[in-house]
N, C-alpha and C positions, 0 to 999 in steps of 0.2 A: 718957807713956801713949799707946800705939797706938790711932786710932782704928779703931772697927770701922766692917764693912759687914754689914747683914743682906741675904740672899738667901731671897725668898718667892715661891712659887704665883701668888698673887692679892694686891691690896691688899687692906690691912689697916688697919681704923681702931678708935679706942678709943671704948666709950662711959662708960670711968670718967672723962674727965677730958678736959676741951676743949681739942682742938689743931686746929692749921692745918698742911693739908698741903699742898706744896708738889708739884708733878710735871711732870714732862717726858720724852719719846722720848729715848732715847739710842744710842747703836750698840755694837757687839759692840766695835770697838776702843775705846768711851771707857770702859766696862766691865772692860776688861785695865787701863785705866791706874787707877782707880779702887780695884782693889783691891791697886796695889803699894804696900805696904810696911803692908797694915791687916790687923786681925782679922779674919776672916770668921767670920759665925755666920751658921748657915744654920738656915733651915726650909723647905725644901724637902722636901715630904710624899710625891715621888714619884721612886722610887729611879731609875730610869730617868732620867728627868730631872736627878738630881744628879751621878749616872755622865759625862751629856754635858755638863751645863755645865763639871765637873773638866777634861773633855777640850779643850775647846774655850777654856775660862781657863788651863790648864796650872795651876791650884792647885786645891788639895783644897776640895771644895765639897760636906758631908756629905748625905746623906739625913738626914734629923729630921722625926719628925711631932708633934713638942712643937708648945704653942701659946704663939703668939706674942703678948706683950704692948707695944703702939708706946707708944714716951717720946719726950716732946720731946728735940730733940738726934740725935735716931737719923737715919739714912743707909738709905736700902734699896734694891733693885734688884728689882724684879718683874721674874720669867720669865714668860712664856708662848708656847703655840706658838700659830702667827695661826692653826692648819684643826686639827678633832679627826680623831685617827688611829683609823684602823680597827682595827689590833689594837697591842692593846702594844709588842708587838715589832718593832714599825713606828719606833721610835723612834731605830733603827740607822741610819734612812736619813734624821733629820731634816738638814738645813743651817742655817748660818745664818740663807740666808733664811725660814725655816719659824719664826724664832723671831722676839718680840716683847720689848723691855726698855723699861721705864719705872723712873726714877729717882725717889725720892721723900725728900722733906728734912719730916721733923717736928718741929713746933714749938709754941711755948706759942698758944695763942689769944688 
Protein backbone atom coordinates (compact mmCIF):
# COMPACT_ATOMS: atom_id res chain seq x y z
CA UNK A 1 0.00 0.00 0.00
CA UNK A 2 1.41 3.53 -1.12
CA UNK A 3 1.62 5.83 1.62
CA UNK A 4 0.01 9.09 1.27
CA UNK A 5 0.85 12.76 1.74
CA UNK A 6 -1.82 15.26 2.44
CA UNK A 7 -1.17 18.90 1.27
CA UNK A 8 -3.12 21.85 3.16
CA UNK A 9 -3.64 25.68 3.54
CA UNK A 10 -3.36 25.90 7.29
CA UNK A 11 -3.08 23.39 10.09
CA UNK A 12 -5.65 21.34 10.80
CA UNK A 13 -6.68 19.65 13.97
CA UNK A 14 -9.52 17.35 15.12
CA UNK A 15 -11.96 17.96 17.67
CA UNK A 16 -13.81 14.48 17.30
CA UNK A 17 -10.90 12.53 18.67
CA UNK A 18 -7.66 13.15 20.66
CA UNK A 19 -4.34 13.25 18.76
CA UNK A 20 -0.98 14.53 19.20
CA UNK A 21 0.60 16.52 16.51
CA UNK A 22 3.77 16.39 15.81
CA UNK A 23 5.50 19.39 13.49
CA UNK A 24 8.51 20.71 12.17
CA UNK A 25 9.95 23.46 9.39
CA UNK A 26 10.94 21.75 6.40
CA UNK A 27 12.36 22.82 2.96
CA UNK A 28 11.21 22.95 -0.60
CA UNK A 29 13.85 20.15 -1.25
CA UNK A 30 12.88 17.76 1.66
CA UNK A 31 9.16 18.19 0.36
CA UNK A 32 10.27 16.79 -3.41
CA UNK A 33 11.84 13.92 -1.53
CA UNK A 34 8.83 13.25 0.55
CA UNK A 35 6.52 12.93 -1.84
CA UNK A 36 8.43 10.32 -4.28
CA UNK A 37 6.85 7.35 -4.77
CA UNK A 38 3.38 8.47 -2.33
CA UNK A 39 -0.16 9.42 -2.87
CA UNK A 40 -0.81 12.86 -2.73
CA UNK A 41 -4.17 14.11 -1.69
CA UNK A 42 -4.59 17.42 -1.53
CA UNK A 43 -6.61 20.09 -0.02
CA UNK A 44 -5.42 22.97 -1.06
CA UNK A 45 -8.59 25.50 -1.21
CA UNK A 46 -6.69 27.86 -3.43
CA UNK A 47 -6.34 27.20 -7.10
CA UNK A 48 -3.47 29.42 -7.62
CA UNK A 49 -1.60 28.09 -4.89
CA UNK A 50 -2.08 24.33 -6.25
CA UNK A 51 -1.05 25.55 -9.87
CA UNK A 52 2.45 26.55 -8.07
CA UNK A 53 3.17 24.08 -5.81
CA UNK A 54 2.28 21.34 -9.14
CA UNK A 55 5.05 23.64 -10.67
CA UNK A 56 7.49 23.88 -8.33
CA UNK A 57 7.03 19.70 -6.95
CA UNK A 58 6.85 18.76 -10.78
CA UNK A 59 3.77 16.45 -9.56
CA UNK A 60 0.11 17.07 -9.75
CA UNK A 61 -0.84 18.70 -6.61
CA UNK A 62 -4.90 19.35 -7.14
CA UNK A 63 -7.03 22.30 -6.08
CA UNK A 64 -9.85 20.67 -3.56
CA UNK A 65 -11.77 22.70 -1.20
CA UNK A 66 -13.23 19.50 0.33
CA UNK A 67 -12.80 19.33 4.10
CA UNK A 68 -10.31 17.85 5.64
CA UNK A 69 -10.72 15.15 8.32
CA UNK A 70 -6.83 14.60 10.32
CA UNK A 71 -6.50 10.64 11.44
CA UNK A 72 -3.83 9.39 13.43
CA UNK A 73 -1.22 8.07 11.05
CA UNK A 74 -1.64 10.84 8.53
CA UNK A 75 1.46 12.72 7.08
CA UNK A 76 0.84 16.34 5.97
CA UNK A 77 2.66 19.26 4.46
CA UNK A 78 1.28 22.83 5.26
CA UNK A 79 1.76 25.59 2.62
CA UNK A 80 1.84 28.87 3.05
CA UNK A 81 3.20 32.13 1.84
CA UNK A 82 5.42 33.95 4.77
CA UNK A 83 3.62 37.95 3.27
CA UNK A 84 -0.20 38.35 1.88
CA UNK A 85 -0.32 39.32 -1.57
CA UNK A 86 -1.89 42.19 -3.05
CA UNK A 87 -3.69 40.98 -5.66
CA UNK A 88 -4.27 37.31 -6.72
CA UNK A 89 -2.46 37.39 -9.64
CA UNK A 90 0.56 38.30 -7.83
CA UNK A 91 0.87 34.76 -7.18
CA UNK A 92 3.04 34.39 -10.65
CA UNK A 93 5.78 36.03 -9.12
CA UNK A 94 5.84 34.04 -5.80
CA UNK A 95 9.52 32.15 -5.19
CA UNK A 96 10.36 29.77 -3.04
CA UNK A 97 11.42 32.04 -0.75
CA UNK A 98 7.94 33.73 -0.36
CA UNK A 99 6.67 30.34 0.72
CA UNK A 100 6.51 28.65 4.11
CA UNK A 101 6.24 24.36 4.67
CA UNK A 102 5.56 22.82 7.95
CA UNK A 103 5.56 19.03 8.26
CA UNK A 104 3.00 17.50 10.41
CA UNK A 105 2.97 13.73 11.69
CA UNK A 106 -0.59 12.78 13.42
CA UNK A 107 -1.02 10.60 15.90
CA UNK A 108 -3.09 8.70 18.59
CA UNK A 109 -2.95 10.78 22.00
Amino acid sequence: MTQKIVFLNALITSSKMPMTLKTRPVTLGEVRELVKGREIVSFIGHEATARLMTRLLLVSVPFNRAVYEAKPGDTAVVVRLRRRLEKPEDVQNVSESDLEFILVEYSEY
